[in-house]
C-alpha positions as CSV (number, residue, x, y, z in Angstrom):
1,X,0.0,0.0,0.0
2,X,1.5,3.4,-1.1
3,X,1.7,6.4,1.8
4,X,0.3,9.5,1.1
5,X,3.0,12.3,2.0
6,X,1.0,15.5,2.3
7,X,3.4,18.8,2.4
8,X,2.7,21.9,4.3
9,X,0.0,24.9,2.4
10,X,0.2,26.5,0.2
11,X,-1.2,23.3,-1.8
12,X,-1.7,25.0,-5.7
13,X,-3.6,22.6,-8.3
14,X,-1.2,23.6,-11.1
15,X,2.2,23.2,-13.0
16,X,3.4,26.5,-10.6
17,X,6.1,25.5,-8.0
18,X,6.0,27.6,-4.8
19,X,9.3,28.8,-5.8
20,X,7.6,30.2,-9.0
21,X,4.9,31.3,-7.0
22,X,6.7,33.2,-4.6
23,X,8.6,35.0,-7.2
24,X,5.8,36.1,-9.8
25,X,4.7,37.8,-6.2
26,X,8.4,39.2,-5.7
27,X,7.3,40.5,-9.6
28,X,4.1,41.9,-8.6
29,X,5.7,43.9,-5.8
30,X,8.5,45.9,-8.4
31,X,6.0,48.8,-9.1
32,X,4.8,49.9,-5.5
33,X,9.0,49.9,-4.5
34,X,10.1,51.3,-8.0
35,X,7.6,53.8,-7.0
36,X,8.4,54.1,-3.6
37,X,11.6,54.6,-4.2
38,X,11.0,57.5,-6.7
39,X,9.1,59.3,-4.2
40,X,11.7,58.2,-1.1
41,X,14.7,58.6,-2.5
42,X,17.6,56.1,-1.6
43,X,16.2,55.9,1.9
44,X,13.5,53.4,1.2
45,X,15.5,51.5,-1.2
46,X,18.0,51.2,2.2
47,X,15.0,50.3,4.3
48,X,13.5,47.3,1.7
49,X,17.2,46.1,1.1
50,X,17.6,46.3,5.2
51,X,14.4,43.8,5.7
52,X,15.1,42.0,2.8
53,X,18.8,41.3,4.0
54,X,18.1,40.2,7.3
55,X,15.2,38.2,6.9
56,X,17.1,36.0,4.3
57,X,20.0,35.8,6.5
58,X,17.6,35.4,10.0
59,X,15.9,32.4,8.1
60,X,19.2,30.8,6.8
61,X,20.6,31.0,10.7
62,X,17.5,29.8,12.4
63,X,17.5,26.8,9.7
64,X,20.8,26.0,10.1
65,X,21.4,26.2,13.8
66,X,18.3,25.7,15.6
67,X,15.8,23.3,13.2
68,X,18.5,21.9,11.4
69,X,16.5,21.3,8.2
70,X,17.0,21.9,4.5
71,X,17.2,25.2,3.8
72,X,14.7,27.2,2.3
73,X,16.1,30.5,2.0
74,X,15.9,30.1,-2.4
75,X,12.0,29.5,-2.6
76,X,11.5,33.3,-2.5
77,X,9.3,33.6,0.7
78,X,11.5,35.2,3.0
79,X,12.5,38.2,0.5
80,X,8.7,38.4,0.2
81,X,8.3,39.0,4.0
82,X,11.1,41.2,3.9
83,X,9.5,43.0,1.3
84,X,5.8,43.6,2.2
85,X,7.4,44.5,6.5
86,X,9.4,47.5,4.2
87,X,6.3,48.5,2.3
88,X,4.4,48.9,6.1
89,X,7.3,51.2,7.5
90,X,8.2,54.9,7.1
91,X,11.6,55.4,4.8
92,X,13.1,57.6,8.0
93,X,12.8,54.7,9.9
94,X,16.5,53.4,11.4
95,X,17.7,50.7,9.7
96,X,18.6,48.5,13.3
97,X,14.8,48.8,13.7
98,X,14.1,47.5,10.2
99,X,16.4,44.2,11.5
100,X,15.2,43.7,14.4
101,X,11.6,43.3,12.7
102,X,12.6,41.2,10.4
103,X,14.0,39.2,13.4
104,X,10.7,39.2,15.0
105,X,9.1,38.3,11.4
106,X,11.0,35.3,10.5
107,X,11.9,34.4,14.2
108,X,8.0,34.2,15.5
109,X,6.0,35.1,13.0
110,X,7.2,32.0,10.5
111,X,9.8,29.8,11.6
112,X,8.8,29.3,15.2
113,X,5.7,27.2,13.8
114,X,8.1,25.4,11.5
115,X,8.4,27.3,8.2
116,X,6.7,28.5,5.0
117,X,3.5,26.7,5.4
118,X,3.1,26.2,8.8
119,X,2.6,29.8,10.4
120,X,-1.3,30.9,11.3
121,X,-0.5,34.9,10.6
122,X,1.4,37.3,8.2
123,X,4.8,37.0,9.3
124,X,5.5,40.5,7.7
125,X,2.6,41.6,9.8
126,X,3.7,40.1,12.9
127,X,6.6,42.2,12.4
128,X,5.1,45.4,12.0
129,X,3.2,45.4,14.4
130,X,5.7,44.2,16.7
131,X,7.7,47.3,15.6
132,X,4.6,49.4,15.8
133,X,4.2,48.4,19.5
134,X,7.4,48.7,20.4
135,X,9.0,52.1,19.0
136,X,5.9,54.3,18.3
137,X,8.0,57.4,18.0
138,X,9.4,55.4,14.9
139,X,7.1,53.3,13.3
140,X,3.8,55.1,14.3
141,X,4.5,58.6,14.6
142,X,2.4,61.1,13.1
143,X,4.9,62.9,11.0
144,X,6.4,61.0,8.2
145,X,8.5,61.9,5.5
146,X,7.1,63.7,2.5
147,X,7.5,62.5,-1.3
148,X,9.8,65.2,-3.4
149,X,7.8,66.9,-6.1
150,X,6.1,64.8,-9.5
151,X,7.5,65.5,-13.0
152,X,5.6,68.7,-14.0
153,X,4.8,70.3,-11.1
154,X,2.9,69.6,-7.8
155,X,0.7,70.6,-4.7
156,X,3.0,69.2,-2.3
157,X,5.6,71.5,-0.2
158,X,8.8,71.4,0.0
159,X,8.7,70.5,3.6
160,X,10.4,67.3,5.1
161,X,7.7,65.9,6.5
162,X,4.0,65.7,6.9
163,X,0.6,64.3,8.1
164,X,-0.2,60.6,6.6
165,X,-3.4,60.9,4.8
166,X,-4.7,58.6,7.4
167,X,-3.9,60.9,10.3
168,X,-4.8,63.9,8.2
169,X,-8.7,62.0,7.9
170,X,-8.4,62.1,11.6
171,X,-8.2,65.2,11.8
172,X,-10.5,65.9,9.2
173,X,-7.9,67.8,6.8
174,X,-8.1,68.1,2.4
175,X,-6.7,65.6,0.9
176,X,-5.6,65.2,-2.8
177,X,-7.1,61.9,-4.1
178,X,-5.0,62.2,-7.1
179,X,-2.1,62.4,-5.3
180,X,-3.2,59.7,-3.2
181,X,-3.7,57.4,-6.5
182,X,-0.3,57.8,-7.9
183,X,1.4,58.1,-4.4
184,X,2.6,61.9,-4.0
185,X,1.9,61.8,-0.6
186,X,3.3,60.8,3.1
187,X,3.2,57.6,4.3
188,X,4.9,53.8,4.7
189,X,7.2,53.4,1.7
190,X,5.2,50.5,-0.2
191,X,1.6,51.6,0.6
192,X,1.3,55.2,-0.8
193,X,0.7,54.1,-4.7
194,X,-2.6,52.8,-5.5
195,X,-2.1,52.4,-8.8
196,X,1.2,50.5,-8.8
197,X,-0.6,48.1,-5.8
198,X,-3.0,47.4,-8.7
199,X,-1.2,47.0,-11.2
200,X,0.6,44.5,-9.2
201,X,-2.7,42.6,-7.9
202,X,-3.9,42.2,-11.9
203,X,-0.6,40.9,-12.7
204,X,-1.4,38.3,-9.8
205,X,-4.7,37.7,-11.1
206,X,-3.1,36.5,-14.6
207,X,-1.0,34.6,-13.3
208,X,-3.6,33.0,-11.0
209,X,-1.5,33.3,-8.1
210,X,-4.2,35.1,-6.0
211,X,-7.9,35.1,-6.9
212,X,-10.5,38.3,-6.6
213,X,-12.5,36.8,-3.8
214,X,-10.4,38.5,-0.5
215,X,-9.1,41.8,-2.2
216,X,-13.0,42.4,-3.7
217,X,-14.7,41.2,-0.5
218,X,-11.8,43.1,1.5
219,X,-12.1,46.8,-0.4
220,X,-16.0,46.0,-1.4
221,X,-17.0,45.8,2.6
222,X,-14.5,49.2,4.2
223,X,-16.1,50.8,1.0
224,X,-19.5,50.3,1.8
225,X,-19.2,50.7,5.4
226,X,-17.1,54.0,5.3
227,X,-20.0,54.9,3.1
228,X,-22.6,54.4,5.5
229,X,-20.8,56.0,8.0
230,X,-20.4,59.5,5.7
231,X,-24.3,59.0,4.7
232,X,-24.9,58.9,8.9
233,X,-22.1,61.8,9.4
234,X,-20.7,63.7,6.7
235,X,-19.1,66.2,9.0
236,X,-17.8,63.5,11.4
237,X,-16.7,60.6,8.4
238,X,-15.2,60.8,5.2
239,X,-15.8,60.1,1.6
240,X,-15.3,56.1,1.5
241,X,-13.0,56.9,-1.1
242,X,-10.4,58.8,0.5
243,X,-10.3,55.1,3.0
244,X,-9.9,52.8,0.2
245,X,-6.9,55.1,-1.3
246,X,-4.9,56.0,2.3
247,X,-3.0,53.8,4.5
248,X,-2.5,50.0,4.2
249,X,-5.8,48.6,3.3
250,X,-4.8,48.3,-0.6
251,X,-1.5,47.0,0.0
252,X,-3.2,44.7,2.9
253,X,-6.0,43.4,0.4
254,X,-3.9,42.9,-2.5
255,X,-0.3,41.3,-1.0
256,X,-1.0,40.6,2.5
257,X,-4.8,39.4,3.1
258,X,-4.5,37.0,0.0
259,X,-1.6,35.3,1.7
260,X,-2.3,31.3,0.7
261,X,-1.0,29.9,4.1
262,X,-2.9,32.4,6.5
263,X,-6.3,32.9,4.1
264,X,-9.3,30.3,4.1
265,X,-9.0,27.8,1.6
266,X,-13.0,28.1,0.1
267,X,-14.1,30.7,-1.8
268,X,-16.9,31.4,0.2
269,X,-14.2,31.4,3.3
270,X,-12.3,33.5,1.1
271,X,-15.0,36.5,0.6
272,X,-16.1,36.0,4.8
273,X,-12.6,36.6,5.6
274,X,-12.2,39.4,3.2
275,X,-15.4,41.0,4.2
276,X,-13.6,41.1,8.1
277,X,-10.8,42.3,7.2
278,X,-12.3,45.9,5.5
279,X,-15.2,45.9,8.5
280,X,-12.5,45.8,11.1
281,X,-10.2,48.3,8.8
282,X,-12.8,51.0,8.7
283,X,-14.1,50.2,12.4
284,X,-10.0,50.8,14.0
285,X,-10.0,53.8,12.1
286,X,-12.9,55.7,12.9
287,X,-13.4,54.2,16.5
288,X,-9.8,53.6,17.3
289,X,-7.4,55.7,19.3
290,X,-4.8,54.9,16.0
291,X,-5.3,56.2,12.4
292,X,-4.5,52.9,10.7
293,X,-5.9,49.5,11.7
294,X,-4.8,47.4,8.6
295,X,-2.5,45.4,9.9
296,X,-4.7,44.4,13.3
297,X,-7.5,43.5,11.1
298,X,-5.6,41.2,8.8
299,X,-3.9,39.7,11.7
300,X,-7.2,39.0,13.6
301,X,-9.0,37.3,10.8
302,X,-5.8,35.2,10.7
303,X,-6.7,34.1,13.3
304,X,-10.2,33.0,13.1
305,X,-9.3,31.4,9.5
306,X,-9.3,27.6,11.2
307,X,-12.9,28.2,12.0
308,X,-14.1,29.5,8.5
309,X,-12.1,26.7,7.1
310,X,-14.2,24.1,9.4
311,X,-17.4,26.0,8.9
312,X,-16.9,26.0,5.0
313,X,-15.3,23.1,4.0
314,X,-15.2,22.2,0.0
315,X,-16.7,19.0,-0.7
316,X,-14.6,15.5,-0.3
317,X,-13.7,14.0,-3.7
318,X,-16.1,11.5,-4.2
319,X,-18.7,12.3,-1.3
């Protein structure tokens, strides 16, 4: 009788590897840093090379020395957590913080549950939030640095730095949605361009690396409820639009909420969790004492994905 060896998630019914996975993600990501870096200057290129340095070389150490298993530095995934924890910081940020979150991000947030595959929550997400709990004045300060001017001309000042357009809904400031579309405006150095996130998330879609149930459900729900919230209050909320272009949420539906190993396998699971994510997005952001709550949200329906996966579970081959 022949054993059936079955390998840790992300299980994909296709000819893709999880190394090729991995890196058409690594692909997808180019036009939010190529962008960030325009914007940041050679300090975010620093920062992502920082996160992307030290997670390879925490994972490589921790696999050598303390689980003492093949190595699985080349399949792409740590460079992809070192990425996306990048995207969710500031480009002022010091570059011995960036380490020690990618520490905390390959350290607890993956390898401690035994690798790619095994680990409940975001390990980029476990290491922001780490950082953001740890060094506020750092990670979540209030003033971050500001892009340098667009070709041909632009609204923003010459000043070094600025409110986020999350903290400037908070305190119920203009904001330029075009700038906010392109990414001419403060904030972490991966999350600030709308339109290179998409562009990344369609070239995902082709690929079929990610599907459009969580990044739909995920944007569709904080829409509508940041809408219903302006329709209540328009002089207390904001235009639903100005939430689905500030902060983290598009970076967190596209890259981060689709995540295979922390995201329910079902579609139906898929579109519950998605829907959580943006309802607990919008309701950190207006009800919370902190302008962003992308990363809690995420993190928190993480954690619940065992149960939508046992509430919605696909049918058994031949039941």
């Amino acid at each position: 009788m022949a054993l059936l060896t079955v390998s840790g998630s992300p299980h994909i019914q296709s000819q893709e590897t999880t190394k090729s996975v991995m890196w058409t993600v690594v692909i997808a990501l180019l036009p939010a840093l190529l962008v960030g870096i325009y914007y940041f200057g050679i300090d975010a290129l620093m920062v992502t090379l920082t996160a992307v340095a030290s997670c390879i070389i925490f994972e490589w150490a921790i696999q050598k020395y303390l689980l003492k298993g093949k190595q699985s530095i080349n399949d792409g995934s740590a460079i992809i957590t070192g990425m996306l924890l990048a995207f969710n910081l500031p480009s002022s940020v010091p570059l011995w913080i960036v380490a020690i979150g990618s520490l905390v991000a390959i350290g607890i947030g993956k390898m401690s549950y035994g690798g790619l595959g095994k680990n409940p929550f975001n390990p980029a997400l476990v290491g922001r939030v780490f950082l953001f709990l740890s060094f506020p004045t750092k990670v979540a300060i209030s003033e971050w640095p500001l892009p340098k001017p667009i070709f041909g001309g632009s609204t923003i000042t010459d000043a070094l730095t600025g409110p986020t357009p999350l903290m400037a809904i908070k305190n119920h400031q203009a904001l330029d949605l075009w700038n906010m579309f392109i990414g001419a405006t403060g904030g972490s150095l991966g999350e600030v361009s709308a339109i290179a996130i998409i562009l990344g998330g369609l070239f995902m879609l082709l690929r079929k690396v990610i599907t459009w149930h969580i990044p739909v459900a995920y944007l569709g729900s904080a829409g509508i409820f940041a809408w219903i919230l302006w329709l209540a209050n328009p002089s207390e909320f904001v235009n639903p639009l100005y939430h689905l272009l500030a902060g983290g949420i598009m970076l967190g539906a596209v890259f981060m909420a689709t995540d295979m190993v922390t995201s329910p396998i079902s579609r139906k699971g898929q579109l519950i969790f998605g829907a959580g994510c943006g309802l607990l997005t919008i309701t950190f952001r207006q009800f919370g004492p902190m302008p962003e709550g992308a990363s809690f949200a995420i993190l928190i329906m993480n954690a619940i994905t065992p149960l939508i996966n046992k509430a919605f579970k696909p049918k058994r081959f031949g039941y």
